[in-house]
C-alpha positions as CSV (number, residue, x, y, z in Angstrom):
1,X,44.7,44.8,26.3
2,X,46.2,41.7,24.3
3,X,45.7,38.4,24.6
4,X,47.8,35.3,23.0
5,X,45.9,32.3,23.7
6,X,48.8,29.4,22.1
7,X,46.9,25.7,21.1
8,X,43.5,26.2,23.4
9,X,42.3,23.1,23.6
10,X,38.2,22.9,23.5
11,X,36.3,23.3,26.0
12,X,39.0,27.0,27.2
13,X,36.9,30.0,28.7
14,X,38.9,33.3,27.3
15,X,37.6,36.2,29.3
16,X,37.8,39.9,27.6
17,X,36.8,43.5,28.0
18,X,35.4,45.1,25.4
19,X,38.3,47.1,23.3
20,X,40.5,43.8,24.0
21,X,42.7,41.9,21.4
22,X,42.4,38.6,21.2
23,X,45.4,36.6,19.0
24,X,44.3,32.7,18.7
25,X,47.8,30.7,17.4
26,X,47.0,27.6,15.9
27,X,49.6,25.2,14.3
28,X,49.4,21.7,12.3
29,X,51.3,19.1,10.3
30,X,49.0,18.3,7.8
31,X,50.2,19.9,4.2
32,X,46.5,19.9,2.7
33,X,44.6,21.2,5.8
34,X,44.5,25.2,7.2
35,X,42.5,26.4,10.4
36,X,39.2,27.8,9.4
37,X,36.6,30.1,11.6
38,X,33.6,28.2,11.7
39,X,31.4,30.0,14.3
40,X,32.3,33.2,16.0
41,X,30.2,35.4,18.4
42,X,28.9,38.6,17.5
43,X,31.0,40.4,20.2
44,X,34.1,39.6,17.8
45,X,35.1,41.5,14.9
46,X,37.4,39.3,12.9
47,X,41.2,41.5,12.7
48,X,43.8,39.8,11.1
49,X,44.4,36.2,9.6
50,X,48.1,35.5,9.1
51,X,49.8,31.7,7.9
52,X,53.5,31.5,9.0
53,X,56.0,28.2,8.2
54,X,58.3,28.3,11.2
55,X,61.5,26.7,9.8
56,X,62.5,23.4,10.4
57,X,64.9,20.4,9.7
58,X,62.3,18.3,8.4
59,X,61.2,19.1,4.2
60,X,57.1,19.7,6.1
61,X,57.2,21.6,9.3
62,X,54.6,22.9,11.2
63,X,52.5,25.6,10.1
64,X,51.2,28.0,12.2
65,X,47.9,30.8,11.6
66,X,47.3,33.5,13.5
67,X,43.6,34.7,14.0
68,X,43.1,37.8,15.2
69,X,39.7,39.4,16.8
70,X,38.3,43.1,18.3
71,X,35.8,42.6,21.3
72,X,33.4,44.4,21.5
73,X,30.1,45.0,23.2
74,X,29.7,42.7,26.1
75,X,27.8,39.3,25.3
76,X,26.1,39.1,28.4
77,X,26.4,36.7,31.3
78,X,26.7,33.6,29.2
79,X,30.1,32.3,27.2
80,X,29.4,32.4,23.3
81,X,31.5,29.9,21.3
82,X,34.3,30.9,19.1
83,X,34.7,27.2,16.8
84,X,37.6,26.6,14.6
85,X,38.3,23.3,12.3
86,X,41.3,22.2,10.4
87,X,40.0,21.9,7.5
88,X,41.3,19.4,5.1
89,X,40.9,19.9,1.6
90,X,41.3,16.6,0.3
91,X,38.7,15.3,3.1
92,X,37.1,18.6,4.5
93,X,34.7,15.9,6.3
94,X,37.4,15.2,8.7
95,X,39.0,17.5,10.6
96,X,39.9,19.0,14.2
97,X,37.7,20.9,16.2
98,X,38.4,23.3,18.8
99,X,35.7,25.4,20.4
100,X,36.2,28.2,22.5
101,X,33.9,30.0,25.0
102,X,34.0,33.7,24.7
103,X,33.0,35.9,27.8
104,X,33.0,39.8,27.4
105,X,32.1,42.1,29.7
């Protein structure tokens, strides 16, 4: 089965069976930043990674990224954390953090 999870904000429990797809869409302003994986349970193979501009009327729109994942395996009874940062690369010491708990059974 598929699942879109659209701007989680931290702190979201995604619950998955093993076989699952899980789609994370992320989206930002800032021209010199891109969403990173920074820590991602075992139970995840990373899929696909795609960076889209959606068209707009203003010269910098949003951009969005796409990260895709397998489950797999089950990670027990506890939620491991899937953490992703907006990663600036003028100042990569500041940036956005948005942590996910991963359940599969």
């Amino acid at each position: 089965m598929r699942h879109v999870v659209s701007e989680p904000e931290s702190g979201s429990v995604v619950r998955l069976h093993a076989g699952d797809w899980l789609e994370v869409q992320l989206s930002h302003n800032q021209t010199d930043a891109d969403w990173q994986v920074v820590e991602q349970p075992g139970c995840l193979f990373p899929l696909t990674e795609t960076v889209a501009d959606r068209p707009s009327v203003l010269p910098v729109g949003p951009r969005r990224r796409s990260l895709g994942f397998l489950a797999f395996g089950a990670s027990g009874q506890q939620a491991q954390p899937l953490r992703l940062a907006l990663v600036n690369r003028r100042c990569p010491e500041r940036s956005e953090v948005r942590e996910l708990s991963v359940l599969v059974s």
